[in-house]
PDB file of N, CA, C and O in Angstrom:
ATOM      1  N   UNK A   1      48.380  27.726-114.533  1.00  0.00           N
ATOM      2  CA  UNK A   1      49.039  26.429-114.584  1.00  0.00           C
ATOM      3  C   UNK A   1      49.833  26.318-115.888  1.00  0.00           C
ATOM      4  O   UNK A   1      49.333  26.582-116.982  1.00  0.00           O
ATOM      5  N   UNK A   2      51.403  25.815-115.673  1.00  0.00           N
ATOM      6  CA  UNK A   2      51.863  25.726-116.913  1.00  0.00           C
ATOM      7  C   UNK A   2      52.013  24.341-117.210  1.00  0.00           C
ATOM      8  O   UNK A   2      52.469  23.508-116.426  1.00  0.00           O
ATOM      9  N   UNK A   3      51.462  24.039-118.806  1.00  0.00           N
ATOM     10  CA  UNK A   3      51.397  23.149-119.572  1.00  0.00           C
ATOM     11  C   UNK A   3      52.520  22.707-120.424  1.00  0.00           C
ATOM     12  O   UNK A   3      52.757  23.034-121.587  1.00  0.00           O
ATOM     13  N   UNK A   4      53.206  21.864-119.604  1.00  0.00           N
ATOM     14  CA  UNK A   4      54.288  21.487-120.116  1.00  0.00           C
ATOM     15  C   UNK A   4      54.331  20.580-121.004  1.00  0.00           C
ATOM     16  O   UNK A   4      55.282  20.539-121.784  1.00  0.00           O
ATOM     17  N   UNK A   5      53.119  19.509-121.073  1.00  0.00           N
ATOM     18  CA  UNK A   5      52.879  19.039-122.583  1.00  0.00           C
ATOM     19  C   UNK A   5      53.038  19.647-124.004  1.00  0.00           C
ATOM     20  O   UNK A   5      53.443  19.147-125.053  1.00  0.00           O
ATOM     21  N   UNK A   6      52.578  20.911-123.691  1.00  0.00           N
ATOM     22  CA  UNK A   6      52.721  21.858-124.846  1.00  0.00           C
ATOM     23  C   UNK A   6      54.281  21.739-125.587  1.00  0.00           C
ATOM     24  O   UNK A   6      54.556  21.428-126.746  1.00  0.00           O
ATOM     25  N   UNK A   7      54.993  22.034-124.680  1.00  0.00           N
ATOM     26  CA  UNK A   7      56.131  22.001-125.190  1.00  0.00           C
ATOM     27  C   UNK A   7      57.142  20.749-125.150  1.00  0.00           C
ATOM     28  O   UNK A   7      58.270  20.773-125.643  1.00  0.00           O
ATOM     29  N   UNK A   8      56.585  19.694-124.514  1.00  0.00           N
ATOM     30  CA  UNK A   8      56.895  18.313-125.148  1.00  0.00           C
ATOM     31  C   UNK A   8      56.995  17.931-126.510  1.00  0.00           C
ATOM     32  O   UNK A   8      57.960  17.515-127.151  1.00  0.00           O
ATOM     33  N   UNK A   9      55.459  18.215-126.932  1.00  0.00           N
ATOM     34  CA  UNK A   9      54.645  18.029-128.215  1.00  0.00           C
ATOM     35  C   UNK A   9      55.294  19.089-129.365  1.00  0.00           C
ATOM     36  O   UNK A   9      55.270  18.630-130.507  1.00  0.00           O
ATOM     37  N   UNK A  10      55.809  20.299-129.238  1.00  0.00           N
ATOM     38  CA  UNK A  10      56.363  20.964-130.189  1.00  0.00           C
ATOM     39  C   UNK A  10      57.460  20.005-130.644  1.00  0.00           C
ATOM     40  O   UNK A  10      58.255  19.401-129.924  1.00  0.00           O
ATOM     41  N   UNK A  11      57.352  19.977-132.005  1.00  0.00           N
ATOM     42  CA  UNK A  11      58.288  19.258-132.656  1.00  0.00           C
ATOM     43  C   UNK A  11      58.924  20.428-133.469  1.00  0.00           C
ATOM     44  O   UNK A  11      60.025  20.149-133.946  1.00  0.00           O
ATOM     45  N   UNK A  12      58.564  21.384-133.663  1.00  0.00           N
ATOM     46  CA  UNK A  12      59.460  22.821-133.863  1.00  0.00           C
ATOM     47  C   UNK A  12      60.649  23.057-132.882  1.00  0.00           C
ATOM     48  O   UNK A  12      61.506  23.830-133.311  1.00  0.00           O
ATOM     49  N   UNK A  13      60.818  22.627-131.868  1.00  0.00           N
ATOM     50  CA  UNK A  13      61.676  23.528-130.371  1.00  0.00           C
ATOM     51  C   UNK A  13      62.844  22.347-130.521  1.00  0.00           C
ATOM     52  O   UNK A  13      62.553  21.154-130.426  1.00  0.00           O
ATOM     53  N   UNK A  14      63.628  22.621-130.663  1.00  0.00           N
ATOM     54  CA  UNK A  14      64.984  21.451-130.386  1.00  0.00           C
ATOM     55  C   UNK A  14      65.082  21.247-129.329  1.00  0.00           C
ATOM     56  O   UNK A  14      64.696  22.130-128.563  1.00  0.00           O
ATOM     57  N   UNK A  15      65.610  20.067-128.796  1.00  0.00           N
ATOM     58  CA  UNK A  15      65.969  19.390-127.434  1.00  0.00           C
ATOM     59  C   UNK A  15      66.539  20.331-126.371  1.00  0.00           C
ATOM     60  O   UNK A  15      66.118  20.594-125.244  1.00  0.00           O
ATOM     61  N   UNK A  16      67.667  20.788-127.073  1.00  0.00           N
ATOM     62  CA  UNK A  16      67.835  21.996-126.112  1.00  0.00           C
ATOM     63  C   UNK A  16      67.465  23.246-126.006  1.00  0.00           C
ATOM     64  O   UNK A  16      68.257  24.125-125.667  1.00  0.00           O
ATOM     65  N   UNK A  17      66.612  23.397-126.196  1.00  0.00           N
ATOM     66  CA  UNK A  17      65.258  24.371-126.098  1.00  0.00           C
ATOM     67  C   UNK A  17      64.720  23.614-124.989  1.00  0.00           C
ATOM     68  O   UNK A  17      64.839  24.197-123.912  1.00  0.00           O
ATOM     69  N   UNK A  18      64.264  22.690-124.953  1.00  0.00           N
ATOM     70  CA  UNK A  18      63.185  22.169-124.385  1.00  0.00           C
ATOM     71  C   UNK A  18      64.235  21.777-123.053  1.00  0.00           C
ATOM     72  O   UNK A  18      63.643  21.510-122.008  1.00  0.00           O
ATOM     73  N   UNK A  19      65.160  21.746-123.035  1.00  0.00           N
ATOM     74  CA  UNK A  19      66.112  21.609-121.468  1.00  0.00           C
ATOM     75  C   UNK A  19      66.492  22.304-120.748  1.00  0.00           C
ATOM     76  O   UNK A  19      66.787  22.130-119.566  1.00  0.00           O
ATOM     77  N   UNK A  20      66.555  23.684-121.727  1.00  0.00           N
ATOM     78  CA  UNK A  20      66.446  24.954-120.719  1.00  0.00           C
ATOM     79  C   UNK A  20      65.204  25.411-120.238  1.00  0.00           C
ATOM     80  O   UNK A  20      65.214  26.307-119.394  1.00  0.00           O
ATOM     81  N   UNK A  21      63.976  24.876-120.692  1.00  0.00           N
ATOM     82  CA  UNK A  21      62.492  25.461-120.462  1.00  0.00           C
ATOM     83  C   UNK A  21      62.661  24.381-119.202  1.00  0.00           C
ATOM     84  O   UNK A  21      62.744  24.831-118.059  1.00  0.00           O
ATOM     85  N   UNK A  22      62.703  23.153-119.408  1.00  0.00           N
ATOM     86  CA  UNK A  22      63.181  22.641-118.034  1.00  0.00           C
ATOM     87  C   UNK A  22      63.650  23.217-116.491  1.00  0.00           C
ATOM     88  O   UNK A  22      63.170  23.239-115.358  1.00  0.00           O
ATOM     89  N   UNK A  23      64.794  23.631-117.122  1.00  0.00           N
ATOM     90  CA  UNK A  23      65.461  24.060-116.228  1.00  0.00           C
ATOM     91  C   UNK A  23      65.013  25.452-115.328  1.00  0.00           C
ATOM     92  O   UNK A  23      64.946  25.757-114.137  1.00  0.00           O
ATOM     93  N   UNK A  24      64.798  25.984-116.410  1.00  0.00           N
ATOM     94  CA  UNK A  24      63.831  27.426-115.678  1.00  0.00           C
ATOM     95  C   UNK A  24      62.416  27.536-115.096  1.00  0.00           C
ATOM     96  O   UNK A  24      61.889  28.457-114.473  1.00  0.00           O
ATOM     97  N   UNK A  25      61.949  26.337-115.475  1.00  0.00           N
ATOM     98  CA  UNK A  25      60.672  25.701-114.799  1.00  0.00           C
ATOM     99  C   UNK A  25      61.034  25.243-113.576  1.00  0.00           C
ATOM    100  O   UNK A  25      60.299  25.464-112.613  1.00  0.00           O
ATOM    101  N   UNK A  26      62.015  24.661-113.460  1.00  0.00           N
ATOM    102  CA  UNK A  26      62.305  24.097-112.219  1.00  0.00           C
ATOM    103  C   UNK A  26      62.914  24.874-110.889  1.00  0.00           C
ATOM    104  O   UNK A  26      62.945  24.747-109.665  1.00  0.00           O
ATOM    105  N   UNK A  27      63.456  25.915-112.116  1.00  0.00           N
ATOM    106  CA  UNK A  27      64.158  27.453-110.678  1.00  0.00           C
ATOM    107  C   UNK A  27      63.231  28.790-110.588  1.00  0.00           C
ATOM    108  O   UNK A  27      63.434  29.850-109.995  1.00  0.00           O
ATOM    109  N   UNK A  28      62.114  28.345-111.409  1.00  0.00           N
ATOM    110  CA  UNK A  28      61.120  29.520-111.131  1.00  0.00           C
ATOM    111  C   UNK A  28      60.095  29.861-109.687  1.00  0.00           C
ATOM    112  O   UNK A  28      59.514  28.929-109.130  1.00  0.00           O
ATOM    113  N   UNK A  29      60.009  30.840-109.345  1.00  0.00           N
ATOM    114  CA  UNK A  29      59.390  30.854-107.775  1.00  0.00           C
ATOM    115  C   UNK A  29      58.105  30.402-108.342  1.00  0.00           C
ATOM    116  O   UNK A  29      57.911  30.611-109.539  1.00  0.00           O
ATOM    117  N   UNK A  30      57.129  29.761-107.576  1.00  0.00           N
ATOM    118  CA  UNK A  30      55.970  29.220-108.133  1.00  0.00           C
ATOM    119  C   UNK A  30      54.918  30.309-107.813  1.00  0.00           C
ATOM    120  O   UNK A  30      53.780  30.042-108.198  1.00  0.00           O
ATOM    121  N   UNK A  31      55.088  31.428-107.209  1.00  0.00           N
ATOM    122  CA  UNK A  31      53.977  32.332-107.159  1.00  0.00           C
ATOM    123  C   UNK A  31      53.769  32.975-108.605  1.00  0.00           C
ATOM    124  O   UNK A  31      52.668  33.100-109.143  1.00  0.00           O
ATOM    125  N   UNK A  32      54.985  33.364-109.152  1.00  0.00           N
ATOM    126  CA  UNK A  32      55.079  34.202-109.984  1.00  0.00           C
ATOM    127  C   UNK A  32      55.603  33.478-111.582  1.00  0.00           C
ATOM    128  O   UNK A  32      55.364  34.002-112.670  1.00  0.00           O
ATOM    129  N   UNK A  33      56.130  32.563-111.440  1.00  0.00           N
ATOM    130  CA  UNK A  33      57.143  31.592-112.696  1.00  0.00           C
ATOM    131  C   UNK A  33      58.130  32.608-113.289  1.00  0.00           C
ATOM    132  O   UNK A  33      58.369  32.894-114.462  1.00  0.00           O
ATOM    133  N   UNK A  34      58.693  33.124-111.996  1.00  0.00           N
ATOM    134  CA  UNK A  34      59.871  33.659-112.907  1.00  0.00           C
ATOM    135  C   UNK A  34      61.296  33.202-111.961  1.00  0.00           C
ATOM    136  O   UNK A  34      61.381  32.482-110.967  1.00  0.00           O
ATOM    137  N   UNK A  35      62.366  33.968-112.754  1.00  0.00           N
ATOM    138  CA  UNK A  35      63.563  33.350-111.903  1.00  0.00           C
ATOM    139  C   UNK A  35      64.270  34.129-113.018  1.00  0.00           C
ATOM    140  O   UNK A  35      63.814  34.554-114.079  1.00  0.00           O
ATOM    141  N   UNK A  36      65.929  34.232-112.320  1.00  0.00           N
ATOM    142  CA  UNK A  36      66.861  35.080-112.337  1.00  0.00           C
ATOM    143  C   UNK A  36      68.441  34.186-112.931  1.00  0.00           C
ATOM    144  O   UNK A  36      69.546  34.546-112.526  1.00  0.00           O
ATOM    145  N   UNK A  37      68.250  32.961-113.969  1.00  0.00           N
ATOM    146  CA  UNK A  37      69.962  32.268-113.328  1.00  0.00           C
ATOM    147  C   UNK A  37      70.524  33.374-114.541  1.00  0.00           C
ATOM    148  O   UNK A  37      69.646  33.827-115.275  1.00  0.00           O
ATOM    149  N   UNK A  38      71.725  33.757-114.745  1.00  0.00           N
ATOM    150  CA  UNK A  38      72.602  34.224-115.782  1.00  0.00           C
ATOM    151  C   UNK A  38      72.693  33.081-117.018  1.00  0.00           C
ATOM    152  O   UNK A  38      72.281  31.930-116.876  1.00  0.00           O
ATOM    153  N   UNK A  39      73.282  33.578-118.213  1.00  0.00           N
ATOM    154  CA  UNK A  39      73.678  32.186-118.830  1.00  0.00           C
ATOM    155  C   UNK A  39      74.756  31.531-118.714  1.00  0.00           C
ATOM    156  O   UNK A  39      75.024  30.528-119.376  1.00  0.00           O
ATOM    157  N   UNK A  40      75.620  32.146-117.687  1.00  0.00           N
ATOM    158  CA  UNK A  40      77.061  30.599-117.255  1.00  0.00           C
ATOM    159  C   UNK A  40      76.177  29.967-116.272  1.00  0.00           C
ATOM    160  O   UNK A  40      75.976  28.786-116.558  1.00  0.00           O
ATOM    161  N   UNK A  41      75.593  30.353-115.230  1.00  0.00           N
ATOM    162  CA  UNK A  41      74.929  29.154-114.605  1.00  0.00           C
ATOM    163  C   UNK A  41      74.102  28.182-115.477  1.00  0.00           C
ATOM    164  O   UNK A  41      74.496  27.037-115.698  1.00  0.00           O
ATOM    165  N   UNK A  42      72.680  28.787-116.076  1.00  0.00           N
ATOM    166  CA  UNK A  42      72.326  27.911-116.922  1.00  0.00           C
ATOM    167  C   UNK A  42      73.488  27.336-117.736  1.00  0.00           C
ATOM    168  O   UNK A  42      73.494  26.277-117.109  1.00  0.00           O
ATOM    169  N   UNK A  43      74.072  27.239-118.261  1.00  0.00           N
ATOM    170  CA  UNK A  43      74.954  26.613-118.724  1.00  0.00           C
ATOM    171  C   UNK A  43      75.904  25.766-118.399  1.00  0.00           C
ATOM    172  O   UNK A  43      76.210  24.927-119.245  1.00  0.00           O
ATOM    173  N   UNK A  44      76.521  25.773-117.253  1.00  0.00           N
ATOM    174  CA  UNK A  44      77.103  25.113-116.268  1.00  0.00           C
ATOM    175  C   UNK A  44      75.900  24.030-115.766  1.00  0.00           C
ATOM    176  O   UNK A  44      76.203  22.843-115.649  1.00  0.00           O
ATOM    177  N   UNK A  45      74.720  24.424-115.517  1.00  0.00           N
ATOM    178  CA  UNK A  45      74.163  23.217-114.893  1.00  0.00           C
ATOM    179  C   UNK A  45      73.075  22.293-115.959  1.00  0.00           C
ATOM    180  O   UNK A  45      72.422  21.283-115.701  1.00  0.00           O
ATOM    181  N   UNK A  46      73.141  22.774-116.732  1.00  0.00           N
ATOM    182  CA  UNK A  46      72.287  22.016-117.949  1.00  0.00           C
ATOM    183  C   UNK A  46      73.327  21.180-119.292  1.00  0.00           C
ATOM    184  O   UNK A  46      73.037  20.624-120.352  1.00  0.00           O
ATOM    185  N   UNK A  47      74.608  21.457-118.572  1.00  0.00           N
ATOM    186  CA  UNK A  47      75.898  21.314-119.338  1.00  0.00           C
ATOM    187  C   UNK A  47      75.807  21.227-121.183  1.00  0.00           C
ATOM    188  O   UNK A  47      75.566  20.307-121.964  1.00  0.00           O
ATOM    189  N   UNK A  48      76.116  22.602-121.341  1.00  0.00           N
ATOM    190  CA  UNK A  48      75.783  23.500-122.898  1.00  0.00           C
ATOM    191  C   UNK A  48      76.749  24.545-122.593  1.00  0.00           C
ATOM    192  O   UNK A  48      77.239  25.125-121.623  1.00  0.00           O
ATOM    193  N   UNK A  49      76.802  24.519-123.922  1.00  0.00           N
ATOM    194  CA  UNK A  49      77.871  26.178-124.094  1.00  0.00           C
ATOM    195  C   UNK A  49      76.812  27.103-124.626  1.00  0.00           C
ATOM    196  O   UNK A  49      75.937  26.978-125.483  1.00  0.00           O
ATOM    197  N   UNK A  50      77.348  28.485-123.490  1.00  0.00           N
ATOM    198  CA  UNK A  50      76.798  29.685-123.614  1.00  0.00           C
ATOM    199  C   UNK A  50      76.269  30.034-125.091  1.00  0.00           C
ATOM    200  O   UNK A  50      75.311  30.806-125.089  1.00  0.00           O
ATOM    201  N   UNK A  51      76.625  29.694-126.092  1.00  0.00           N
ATOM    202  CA  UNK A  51      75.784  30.232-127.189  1.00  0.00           C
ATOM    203  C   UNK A  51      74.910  28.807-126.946  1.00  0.00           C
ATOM    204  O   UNK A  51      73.783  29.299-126.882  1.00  0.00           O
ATOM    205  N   UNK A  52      74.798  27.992-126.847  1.00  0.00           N
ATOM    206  CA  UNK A  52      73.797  27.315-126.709  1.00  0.00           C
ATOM    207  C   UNK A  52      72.106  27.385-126.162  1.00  0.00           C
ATOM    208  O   UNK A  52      70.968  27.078-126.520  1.00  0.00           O
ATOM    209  N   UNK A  53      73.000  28.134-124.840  1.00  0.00           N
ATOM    210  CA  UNK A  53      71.573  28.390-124.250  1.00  0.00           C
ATOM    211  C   UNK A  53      71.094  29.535-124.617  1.00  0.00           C
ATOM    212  O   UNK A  53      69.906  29.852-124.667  1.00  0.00           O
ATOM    213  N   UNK A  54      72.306  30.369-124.962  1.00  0.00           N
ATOM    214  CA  UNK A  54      71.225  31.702-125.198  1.00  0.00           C
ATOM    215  C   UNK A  54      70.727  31.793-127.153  1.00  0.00           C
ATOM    216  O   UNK A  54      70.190  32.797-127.621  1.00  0.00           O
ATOM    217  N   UNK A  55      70.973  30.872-127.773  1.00  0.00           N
ATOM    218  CA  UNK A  55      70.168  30.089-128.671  1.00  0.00           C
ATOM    219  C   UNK A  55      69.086  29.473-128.193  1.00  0.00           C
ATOM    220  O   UNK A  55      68.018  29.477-128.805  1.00  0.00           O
ATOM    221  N   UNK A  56      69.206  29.074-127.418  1.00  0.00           N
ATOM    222  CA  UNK A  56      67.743  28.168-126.925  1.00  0.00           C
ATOM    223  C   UNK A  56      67.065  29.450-126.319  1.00  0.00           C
ATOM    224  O   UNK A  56      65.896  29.119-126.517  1.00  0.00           O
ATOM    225  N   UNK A  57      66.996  30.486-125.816  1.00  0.00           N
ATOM    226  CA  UNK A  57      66.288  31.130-124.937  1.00  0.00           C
ATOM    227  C   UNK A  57      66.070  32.000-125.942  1.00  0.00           C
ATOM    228  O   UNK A  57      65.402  32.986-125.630  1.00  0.00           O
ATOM    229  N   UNK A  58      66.431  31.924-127.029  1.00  0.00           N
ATOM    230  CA  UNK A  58      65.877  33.040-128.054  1.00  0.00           C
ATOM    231  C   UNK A  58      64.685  32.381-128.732  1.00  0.00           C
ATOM    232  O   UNK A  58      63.702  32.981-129.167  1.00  0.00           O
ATOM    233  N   UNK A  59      64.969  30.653-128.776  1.00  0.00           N
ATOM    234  CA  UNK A  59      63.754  30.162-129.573  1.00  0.00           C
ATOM    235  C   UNK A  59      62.435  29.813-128.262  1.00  0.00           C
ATOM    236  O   UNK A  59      61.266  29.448-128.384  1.00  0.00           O
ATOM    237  N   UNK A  60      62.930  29.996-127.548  1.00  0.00           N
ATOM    238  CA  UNK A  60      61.559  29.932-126.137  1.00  0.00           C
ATOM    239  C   UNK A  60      60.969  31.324-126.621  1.00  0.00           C
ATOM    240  O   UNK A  60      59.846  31.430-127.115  1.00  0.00           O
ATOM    241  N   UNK A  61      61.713  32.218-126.456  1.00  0.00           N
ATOM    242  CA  UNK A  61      61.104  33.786-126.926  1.00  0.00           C
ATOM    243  C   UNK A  61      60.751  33.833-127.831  1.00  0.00           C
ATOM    244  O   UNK A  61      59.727  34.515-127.786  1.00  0.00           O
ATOM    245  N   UNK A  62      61.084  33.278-129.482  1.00  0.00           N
ATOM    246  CA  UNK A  62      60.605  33.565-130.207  1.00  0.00           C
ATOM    247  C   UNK A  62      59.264  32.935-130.837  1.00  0.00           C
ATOM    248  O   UNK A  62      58.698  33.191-131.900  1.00  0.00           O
ATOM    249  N   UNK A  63      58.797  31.572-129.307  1.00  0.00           N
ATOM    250  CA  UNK A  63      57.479  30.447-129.327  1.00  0.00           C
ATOM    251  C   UNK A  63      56.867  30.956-128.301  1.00  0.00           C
ATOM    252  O   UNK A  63      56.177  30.136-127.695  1.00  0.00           O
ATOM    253  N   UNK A  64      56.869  31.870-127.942  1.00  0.00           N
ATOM    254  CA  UNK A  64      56.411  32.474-126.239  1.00  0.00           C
ATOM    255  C   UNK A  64      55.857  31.810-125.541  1.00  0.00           C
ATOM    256  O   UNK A  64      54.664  31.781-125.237  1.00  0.00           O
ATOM    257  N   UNK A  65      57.284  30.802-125.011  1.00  0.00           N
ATOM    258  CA  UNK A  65      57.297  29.911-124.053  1.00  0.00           C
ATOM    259  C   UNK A  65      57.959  30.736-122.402  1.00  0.00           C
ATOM    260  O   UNK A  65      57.923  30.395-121.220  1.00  0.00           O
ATOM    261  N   UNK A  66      58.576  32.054-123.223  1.00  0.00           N
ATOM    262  CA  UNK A  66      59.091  32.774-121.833  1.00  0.00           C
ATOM    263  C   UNK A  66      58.887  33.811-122.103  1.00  0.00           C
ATOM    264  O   UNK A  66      58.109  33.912-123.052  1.00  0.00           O
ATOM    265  N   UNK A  67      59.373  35.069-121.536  1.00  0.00           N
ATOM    266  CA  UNK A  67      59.687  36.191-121.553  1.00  0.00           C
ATOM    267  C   UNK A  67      60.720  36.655-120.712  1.00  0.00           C
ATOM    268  O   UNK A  67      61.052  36.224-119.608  1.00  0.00           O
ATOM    269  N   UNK A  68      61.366  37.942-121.621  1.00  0.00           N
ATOM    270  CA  UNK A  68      62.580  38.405-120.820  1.00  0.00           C
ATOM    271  C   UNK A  68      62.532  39.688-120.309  1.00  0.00           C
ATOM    272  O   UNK A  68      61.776  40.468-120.888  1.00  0.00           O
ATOM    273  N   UNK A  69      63.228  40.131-119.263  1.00  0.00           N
ATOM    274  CA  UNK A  69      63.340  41.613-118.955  1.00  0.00           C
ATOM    275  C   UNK A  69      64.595  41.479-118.523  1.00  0.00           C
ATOM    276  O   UNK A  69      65.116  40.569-117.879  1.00  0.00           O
ATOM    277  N   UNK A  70      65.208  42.893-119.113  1.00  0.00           N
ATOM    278  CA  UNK A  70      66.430  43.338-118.120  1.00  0.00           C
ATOM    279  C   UNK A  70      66.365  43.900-116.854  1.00  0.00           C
ATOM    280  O   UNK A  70      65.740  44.794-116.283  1.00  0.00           O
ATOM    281  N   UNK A  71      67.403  42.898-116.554  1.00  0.00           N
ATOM    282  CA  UNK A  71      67.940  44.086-114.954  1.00  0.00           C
ATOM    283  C   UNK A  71      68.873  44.886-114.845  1.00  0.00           C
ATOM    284  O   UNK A  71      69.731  45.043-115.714  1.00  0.00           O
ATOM    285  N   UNK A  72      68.830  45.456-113.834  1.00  0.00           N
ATOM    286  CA  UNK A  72      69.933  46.818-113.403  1.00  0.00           C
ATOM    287  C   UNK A  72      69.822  46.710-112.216  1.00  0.00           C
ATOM    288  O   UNK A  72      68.751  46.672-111.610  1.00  0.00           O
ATOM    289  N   UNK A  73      71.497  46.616-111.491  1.00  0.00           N
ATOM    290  CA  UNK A  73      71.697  46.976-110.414  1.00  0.00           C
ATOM    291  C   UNK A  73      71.361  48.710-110.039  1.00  0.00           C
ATOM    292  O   UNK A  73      70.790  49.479-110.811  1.00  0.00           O
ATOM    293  N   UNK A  74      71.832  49.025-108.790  1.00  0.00           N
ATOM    294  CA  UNK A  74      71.174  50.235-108.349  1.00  0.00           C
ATOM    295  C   UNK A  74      72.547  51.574-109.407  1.00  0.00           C
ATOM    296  O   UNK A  74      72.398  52.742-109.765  1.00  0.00           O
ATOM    297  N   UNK A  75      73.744  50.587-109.552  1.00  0.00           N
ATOM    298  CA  UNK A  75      74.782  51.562-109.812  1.00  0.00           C
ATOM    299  C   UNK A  75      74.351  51.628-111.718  1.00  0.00           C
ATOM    300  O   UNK A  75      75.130  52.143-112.520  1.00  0.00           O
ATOM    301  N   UNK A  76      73.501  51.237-111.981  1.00  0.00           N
ATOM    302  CA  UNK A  76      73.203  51.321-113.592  1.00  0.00           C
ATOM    303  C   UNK A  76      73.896  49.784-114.354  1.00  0.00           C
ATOM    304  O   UNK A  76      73.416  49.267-115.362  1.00  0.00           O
ATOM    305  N   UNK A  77      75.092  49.259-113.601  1.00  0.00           N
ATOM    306  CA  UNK A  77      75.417  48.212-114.430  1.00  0.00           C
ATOM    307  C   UNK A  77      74.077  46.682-114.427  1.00  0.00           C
ATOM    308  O   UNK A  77      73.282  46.444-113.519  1.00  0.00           O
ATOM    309  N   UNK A  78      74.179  46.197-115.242  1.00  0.00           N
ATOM    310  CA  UNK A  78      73.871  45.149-116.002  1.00  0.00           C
ATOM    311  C   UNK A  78      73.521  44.188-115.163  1.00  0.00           C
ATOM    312  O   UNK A  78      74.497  44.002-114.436  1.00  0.00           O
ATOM    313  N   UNK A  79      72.324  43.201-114.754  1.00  0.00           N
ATOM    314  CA  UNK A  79      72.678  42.124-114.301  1.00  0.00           C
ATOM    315  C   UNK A  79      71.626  41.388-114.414  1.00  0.00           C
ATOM    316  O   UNK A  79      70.513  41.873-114.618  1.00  0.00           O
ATOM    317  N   UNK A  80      71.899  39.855-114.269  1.00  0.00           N
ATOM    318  CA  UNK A  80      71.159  38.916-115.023  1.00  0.00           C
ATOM    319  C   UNK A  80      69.666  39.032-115.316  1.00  0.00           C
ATOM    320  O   UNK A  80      68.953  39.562-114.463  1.00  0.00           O
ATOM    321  N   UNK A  81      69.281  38.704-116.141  1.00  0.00           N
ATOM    322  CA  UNK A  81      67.836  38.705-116.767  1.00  0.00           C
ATOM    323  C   UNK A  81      66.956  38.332-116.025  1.00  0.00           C
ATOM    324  O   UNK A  81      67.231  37.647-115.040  1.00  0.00           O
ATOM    325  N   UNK A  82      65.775  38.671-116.302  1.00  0.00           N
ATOM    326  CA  UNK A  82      64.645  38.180-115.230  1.00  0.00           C
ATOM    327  C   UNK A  82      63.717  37.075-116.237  1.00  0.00           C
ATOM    328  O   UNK A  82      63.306  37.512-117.312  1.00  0.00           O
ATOM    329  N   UNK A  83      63.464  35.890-115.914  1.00  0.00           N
ATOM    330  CA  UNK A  83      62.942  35.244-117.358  1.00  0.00           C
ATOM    331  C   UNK A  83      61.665  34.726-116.425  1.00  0.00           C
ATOM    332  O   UNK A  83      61.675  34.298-115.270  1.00  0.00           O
ATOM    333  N   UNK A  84      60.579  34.920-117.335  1.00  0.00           N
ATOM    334  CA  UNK A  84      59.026  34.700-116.904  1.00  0.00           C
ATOM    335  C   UNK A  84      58.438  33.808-117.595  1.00  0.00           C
ATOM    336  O   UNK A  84      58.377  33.987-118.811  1.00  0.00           O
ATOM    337  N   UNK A  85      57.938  32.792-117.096  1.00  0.00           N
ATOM    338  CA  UNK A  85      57.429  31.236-118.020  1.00  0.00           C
ATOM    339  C   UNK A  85      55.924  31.829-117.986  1.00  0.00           C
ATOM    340  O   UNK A  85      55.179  32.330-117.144  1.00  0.00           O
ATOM    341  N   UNK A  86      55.888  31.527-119.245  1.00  0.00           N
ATOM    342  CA  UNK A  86      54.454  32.337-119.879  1.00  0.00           C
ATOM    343  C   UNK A  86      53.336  31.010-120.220  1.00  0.00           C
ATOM    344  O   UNK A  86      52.220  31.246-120.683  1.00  0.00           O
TER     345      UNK A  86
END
């Protein structure tokens, strides 16, 4: 069960920190709490500019409020992150 009080109550995490933990809480599959958006979607729908969020998703990582992994398509290129609410 994730305790989202926790990160209410951090008075360390800036607001937008705490709107993208939102947001990825809310698009995470509930078996697993993870989910896949890129950062123009998050960004587009939490309305922030791209260094914004991926400022905020560095200070979730660096409070291990998430975790990240890369992906790879099958051809080796790049594609959006896999982020796991911890």
């Amino acid at each position: 069960m994730i305790d989202r009080i926790k990160v209410y109550a951090d008075t360390e995490l800036t607001h937008r920190a705490k709107l993208v933990y939102l947001y990825l809480l809310e698009r995470a599959d509930r078996k697993n709490n993870t989910c896949f958006p890129s950062i123009k979607t998050i960004s587009r729908e939490v309305v922030l500019s791209e260094s914004s969020v991926k400022r905020s998703l560095n200070e979730l990582l660096e409070r291990n409020y998430i975790a990240k992994e890369h992906r790879f398509r099958n051809n080796g290129g790049k594609s959006s992150n896999l982020y796991c609410i911890l």
